[in-house]
VOPAGU-2260 file (C-alpha; in pm, 1 decimal, decimal comma):
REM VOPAGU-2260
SITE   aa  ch    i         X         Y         Z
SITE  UNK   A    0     977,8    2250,0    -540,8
SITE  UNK   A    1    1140,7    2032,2    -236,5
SITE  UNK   A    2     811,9    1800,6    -277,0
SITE  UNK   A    3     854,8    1772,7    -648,4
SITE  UNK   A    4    1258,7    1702,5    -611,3
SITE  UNK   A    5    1176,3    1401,9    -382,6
SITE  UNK   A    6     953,3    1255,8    -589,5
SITE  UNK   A    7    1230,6    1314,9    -886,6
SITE  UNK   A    8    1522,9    1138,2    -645,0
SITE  UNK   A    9    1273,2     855,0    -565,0
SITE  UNK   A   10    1185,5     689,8    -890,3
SITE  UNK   A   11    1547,1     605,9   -1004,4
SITE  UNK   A   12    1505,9     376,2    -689,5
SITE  UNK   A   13    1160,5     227,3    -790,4
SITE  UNK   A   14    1209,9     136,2   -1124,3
SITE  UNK   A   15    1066,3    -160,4   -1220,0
SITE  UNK   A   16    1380,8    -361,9   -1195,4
SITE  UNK   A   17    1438,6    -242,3    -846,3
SITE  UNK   A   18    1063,0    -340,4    -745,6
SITE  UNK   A   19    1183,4    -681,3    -873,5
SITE  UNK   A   20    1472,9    -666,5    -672,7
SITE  UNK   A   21    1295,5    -624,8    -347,1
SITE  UNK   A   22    1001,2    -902,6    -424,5
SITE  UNK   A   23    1360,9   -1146,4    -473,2
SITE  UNK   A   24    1476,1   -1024,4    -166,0
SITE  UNK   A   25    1160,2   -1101,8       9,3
SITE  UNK   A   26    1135,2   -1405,7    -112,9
SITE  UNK   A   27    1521,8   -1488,5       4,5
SITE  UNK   A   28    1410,1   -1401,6     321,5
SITE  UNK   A   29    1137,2   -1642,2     332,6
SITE  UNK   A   30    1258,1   -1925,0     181,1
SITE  UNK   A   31    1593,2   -1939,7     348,2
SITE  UNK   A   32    1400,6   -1905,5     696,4
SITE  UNK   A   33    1075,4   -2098,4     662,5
SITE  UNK   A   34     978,8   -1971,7     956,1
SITE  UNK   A   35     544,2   -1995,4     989,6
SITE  UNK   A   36     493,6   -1782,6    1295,2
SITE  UNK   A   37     556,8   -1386,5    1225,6
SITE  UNK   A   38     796,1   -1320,3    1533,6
SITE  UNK   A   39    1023,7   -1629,0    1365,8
SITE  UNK   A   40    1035,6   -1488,7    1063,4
SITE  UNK   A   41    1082,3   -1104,3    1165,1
SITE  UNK   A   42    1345,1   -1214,8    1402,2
SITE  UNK   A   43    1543,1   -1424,4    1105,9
SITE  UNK   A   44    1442,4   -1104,1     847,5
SITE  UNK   A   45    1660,6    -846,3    1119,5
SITE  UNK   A   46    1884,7   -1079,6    1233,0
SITE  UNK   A   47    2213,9   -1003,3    1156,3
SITE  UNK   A   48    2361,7   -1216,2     887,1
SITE  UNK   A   49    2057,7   -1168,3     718,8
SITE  UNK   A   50    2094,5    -803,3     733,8
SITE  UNK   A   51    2433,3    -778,3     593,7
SITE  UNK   A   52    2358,7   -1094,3     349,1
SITE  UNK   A   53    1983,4    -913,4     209,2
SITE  UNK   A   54    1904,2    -631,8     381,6
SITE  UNK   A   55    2172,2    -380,2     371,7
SITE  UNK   A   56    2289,3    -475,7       5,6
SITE  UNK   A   57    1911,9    -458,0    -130,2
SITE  UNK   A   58    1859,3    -105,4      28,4
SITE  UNK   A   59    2176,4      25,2     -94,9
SITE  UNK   A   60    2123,4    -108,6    -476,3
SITE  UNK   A   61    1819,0      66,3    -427,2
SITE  UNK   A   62    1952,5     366,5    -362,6
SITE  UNK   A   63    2248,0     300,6    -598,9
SITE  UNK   A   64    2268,1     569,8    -890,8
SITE  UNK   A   65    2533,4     831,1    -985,3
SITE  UNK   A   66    2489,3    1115,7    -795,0
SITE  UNK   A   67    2730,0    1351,7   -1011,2
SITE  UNK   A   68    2560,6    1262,8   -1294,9
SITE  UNK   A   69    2471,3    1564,2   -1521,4
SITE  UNK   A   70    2126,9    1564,6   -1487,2
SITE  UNK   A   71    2204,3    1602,3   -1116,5
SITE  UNK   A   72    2372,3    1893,9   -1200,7
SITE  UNK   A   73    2054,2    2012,4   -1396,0
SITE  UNK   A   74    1839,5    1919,1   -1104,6
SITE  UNK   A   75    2027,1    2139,8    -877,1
SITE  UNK   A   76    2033,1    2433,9   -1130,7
SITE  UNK   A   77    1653,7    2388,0   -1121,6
SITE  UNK   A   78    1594,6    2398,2    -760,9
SITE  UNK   A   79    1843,1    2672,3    -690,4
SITE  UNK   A   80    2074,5    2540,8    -445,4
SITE  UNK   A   81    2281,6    2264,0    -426,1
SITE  UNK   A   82    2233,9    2215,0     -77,0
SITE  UNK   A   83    1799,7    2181,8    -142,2
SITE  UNK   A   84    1933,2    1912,3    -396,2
SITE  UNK   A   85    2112,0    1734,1    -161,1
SITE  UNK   A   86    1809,7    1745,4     135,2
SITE  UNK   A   87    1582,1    1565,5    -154,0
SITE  UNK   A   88    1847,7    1286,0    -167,4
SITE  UNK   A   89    1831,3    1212,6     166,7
SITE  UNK   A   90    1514,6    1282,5     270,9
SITE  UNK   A   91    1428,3    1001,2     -62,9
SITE  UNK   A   92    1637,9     766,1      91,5
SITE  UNK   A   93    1444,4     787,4     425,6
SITE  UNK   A   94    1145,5     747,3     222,3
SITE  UNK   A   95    1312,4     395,6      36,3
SITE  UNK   A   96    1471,9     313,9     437,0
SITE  UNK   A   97    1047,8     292,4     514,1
SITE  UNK   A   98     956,8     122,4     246,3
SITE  UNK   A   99    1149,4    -163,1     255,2
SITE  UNK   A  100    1043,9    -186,9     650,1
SITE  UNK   A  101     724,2    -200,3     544,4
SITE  UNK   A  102     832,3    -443,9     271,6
SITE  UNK   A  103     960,1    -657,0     532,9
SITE  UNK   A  104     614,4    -615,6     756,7
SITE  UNK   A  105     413,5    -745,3     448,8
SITE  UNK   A  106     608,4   -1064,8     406,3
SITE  UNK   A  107     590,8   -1107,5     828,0
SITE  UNK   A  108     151,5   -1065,1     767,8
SITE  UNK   A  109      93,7   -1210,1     445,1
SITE  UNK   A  110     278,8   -1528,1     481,6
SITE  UNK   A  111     117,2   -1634,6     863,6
SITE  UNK   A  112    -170,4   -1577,5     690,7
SITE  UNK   A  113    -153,6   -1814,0     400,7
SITE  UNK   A  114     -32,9   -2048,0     621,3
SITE  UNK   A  115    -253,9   -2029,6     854,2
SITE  UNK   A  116       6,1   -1979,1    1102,9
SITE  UNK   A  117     -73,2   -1625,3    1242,8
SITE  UNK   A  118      17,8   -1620,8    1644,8
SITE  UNK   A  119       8,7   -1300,3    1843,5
SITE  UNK   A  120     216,7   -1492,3    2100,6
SITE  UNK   A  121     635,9   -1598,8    2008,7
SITE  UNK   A  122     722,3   -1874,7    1809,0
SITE  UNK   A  123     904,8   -2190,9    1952,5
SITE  UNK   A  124    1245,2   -2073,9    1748,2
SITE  UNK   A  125    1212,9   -1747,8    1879,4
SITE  UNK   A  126    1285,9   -1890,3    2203,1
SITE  UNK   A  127    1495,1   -2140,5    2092,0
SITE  UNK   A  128    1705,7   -1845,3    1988,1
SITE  UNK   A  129    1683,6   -1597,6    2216,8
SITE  UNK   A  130    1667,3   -1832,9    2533,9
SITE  UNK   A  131    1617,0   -1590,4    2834,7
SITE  UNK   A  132    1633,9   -1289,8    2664,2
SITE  UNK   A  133    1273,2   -1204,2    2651,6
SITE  UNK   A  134    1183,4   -1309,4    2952,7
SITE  UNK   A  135    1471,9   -1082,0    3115,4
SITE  UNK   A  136    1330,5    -715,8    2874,4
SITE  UNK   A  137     976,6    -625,9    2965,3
SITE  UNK   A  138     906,1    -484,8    2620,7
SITE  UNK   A  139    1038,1    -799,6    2470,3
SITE  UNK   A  140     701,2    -944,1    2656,3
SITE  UNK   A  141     490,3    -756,2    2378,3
SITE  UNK   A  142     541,3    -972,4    2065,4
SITE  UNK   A  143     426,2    -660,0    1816,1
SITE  UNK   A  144     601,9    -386,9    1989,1
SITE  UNK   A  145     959,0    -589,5    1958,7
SITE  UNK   A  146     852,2    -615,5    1617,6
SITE  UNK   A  147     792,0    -236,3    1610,8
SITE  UNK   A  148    1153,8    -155,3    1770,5
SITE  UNK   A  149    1335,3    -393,3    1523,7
SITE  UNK   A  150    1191,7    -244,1    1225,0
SITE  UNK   A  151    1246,9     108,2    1364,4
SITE  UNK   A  152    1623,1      42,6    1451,0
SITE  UNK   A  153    1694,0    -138,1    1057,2
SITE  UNK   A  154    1502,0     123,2     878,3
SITE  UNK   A  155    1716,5     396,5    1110,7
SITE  UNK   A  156    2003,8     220,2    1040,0
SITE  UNK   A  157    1960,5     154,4     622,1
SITE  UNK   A  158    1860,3     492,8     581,0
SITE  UNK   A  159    2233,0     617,5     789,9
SITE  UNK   A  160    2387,3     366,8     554,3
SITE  UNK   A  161    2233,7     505,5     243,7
SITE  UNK   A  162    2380,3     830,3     315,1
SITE  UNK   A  163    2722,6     745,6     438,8
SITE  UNK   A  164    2746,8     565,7      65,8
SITE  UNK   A  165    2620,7     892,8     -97,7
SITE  UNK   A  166    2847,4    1086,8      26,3
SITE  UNK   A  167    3130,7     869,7     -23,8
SITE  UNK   A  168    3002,8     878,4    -364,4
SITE  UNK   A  169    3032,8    1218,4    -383,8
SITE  UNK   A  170    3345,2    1224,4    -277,6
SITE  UNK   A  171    3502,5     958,3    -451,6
SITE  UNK   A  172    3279,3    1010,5    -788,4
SITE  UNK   A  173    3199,2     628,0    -807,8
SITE  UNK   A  174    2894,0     504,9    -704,2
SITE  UNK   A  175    3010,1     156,6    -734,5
SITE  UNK   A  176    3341,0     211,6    -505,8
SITE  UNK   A  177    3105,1     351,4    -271,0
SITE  UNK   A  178    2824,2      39,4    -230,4
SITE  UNK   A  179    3130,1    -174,8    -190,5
SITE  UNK   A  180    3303,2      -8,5      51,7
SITE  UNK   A  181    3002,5      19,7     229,5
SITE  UNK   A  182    2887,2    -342,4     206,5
SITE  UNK   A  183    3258,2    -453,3     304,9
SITE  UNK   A  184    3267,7    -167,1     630,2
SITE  UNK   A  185    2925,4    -433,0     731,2
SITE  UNK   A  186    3092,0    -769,8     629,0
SITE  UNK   A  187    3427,5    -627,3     877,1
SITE  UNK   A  188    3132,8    -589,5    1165,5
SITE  UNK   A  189    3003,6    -943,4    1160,3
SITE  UNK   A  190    3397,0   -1104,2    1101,8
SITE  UNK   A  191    3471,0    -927,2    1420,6
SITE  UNK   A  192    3177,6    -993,4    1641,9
SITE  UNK   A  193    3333,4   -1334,7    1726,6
SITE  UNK   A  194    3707,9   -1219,2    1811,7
SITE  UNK   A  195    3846,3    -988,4    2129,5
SITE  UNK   A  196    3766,1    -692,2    1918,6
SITE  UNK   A  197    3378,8    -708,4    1945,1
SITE  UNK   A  198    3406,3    -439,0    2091,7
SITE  UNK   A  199    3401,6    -242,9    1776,5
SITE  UNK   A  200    3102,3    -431,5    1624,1
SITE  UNK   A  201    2918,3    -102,1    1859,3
SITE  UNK   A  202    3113,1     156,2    1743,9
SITE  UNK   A  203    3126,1      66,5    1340,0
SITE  UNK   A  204    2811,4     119,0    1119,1
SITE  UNK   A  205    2685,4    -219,3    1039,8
SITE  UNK   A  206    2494,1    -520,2    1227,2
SITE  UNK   A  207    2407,1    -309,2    1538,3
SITE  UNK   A  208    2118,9    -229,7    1351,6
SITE  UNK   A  209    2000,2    -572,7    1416,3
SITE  UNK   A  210    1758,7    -530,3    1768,6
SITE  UNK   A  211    1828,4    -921,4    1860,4
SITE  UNK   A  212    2239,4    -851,3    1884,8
SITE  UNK   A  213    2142,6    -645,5    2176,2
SITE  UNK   A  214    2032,9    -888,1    2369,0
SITE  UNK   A  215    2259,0   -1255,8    2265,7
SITE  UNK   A  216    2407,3   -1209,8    2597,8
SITE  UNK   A  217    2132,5   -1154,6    2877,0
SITE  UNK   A  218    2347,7   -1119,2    3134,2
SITE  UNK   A  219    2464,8    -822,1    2982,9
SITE  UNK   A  220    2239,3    -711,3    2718,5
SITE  UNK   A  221    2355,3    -369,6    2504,1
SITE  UNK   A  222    2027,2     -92,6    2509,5
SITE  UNK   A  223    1866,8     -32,7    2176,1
SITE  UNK   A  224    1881,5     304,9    2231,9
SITE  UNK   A  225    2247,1     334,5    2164,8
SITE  UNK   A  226    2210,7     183,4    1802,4
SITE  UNK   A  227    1923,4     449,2    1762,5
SITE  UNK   A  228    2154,9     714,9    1892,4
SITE  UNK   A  229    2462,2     554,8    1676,3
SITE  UNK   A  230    2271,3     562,2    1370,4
SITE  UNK   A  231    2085,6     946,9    1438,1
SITE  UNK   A  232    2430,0    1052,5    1494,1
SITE  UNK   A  233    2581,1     929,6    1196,8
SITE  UNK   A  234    2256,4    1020,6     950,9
SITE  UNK   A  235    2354,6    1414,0    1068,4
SITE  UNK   A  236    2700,2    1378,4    1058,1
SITE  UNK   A  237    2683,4    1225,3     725,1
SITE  UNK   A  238    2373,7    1497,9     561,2
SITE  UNK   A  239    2636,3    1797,7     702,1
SITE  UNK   A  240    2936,2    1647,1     525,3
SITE  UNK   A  241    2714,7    1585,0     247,0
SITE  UNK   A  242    2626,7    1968,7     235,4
SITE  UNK   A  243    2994,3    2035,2     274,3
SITE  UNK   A  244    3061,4    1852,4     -28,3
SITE  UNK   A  245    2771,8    1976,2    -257,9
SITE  UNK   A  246    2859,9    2355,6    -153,0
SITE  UNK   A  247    3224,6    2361,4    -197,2
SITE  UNK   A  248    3222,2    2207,9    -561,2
SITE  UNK   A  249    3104,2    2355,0    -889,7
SITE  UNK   A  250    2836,4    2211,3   -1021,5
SITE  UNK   A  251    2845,0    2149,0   -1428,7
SITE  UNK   A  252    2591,2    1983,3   -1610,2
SITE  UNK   A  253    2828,5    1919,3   -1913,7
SITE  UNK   A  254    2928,7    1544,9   -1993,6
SITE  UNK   A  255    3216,8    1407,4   -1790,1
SITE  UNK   A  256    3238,1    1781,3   -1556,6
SITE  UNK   A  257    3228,8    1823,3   -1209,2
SITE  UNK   A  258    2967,0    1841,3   -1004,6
């Protein structure tokens, strides 16, 4: 039943239209970088404007959908508990957080490749960008496994994103309130990152999530693994308050009733 109700949450977010969305997004990506060699062009893809700018707003349209819809309700009543409901939605938007990684991993292959550009070494704009900063991290050496952390932290951090807007959602029984809110919560992050209160940019969900702001500064570079903890933490706090939510209301699969 759990492996059937995942496969029920994913296909509102792989409808055609939403396959569309993420070719467009792709192709954004690409065309507003140009960049040949793969480590240019996954470096601009998780940077952090274009995070908050294509990423983040992407994932979350893909996840968008009303989640106290009636047929929710009818879902639930099917599987029993609202709680196994409300796994499925989150373990589906895990599922989406991968894809569009791996969406982002095609368009880093395929487009080397028809340009003949394919390196296993950086790019000149890598370094252009990054000046010192991969010579100072030993992993950063290893062109594919900084490709591998990068795409781990964004897919970590979409998929805590996804479910912070769920259960805002939830709460506030707007789906729509909830994407914005979300999107604006990242759009504060990257307004701040250049004023005294940076500091915050590590302690709000939003462009942290991008591997190359952890090391702009070599000097004193901010460990990945704080973003990875940041974004486990707030995937569990968020799927508990979720549960919270789901458990404490009645669900009613009439037009217009409550959840």
């Amino acid at each position: 039943m759990m492996g059937r109700g995942i496969r029920i949450a994913l296909a509102p977010h792989w409808r055609r239209s939403r396959v569309l969305l993420v070719a467009i997004g792709m192709v954004l990506i690409w065309t507003m970088g140009r960049y040949t060699n793969p480590w240019d062009l996954l470096a601009y893809a998780t940077d952090d404007h274009e995070l908050l700018l294509i990423v983040f707003p992407l994932y979350l349209l893909l996840l968008y959908h009303n989640v106290r819809h009636p047929i929710e309700a009818l879902l639930t009543v099917r599987m029993g508990q609202a709680r196994t409901w409300w796994m499925t939605q989150v373990v589906a938007a895990g599922v989406t957080a991968v894809l569009v990684a791996l969406s982002v991993t095609t368009l880093v292959i395929i487009v080397p490749l028809v340009t003949h550009a394919w390196s296993w070494h950086w790019g000149p704009n890598m370094h252009f960008r990054m000046g010192s900063a991969i010579l100072a991290t030993p992993t950063w050496r290893i062109p594919w496994r900084w490709g591998l952390e990068s795409l781990s932290l964004m897919a970590a951090g979409i998929w805590s994103l996804g479910i912070l807007m769920y259960v805002l959602a939830l709460w506030w029984r707007s789906p729509w309130l909830a994407w914005i809110v979300v999107i604006l919560l990242n759009y504060l992050t990257l307004v701040i990152k250049a004023t005294p209160a940076q500091f915050l940019v590590w302690i709000m969900p939003g462009i942290q999530f991008s591997l190359a702001l952890h090391w702009m500064n070599p000097q004193h570079p901010i460990a990945p693994a704080l973003s990875f903890g940041y974004a486990l933490a707030l995937l569990v706090a968020m799927t508990g308050v979720g549960v919270v939510i789901v458990e404490a209301s009645p669900w009613d699969a009439s037009h217009g009733g409550v959840l």
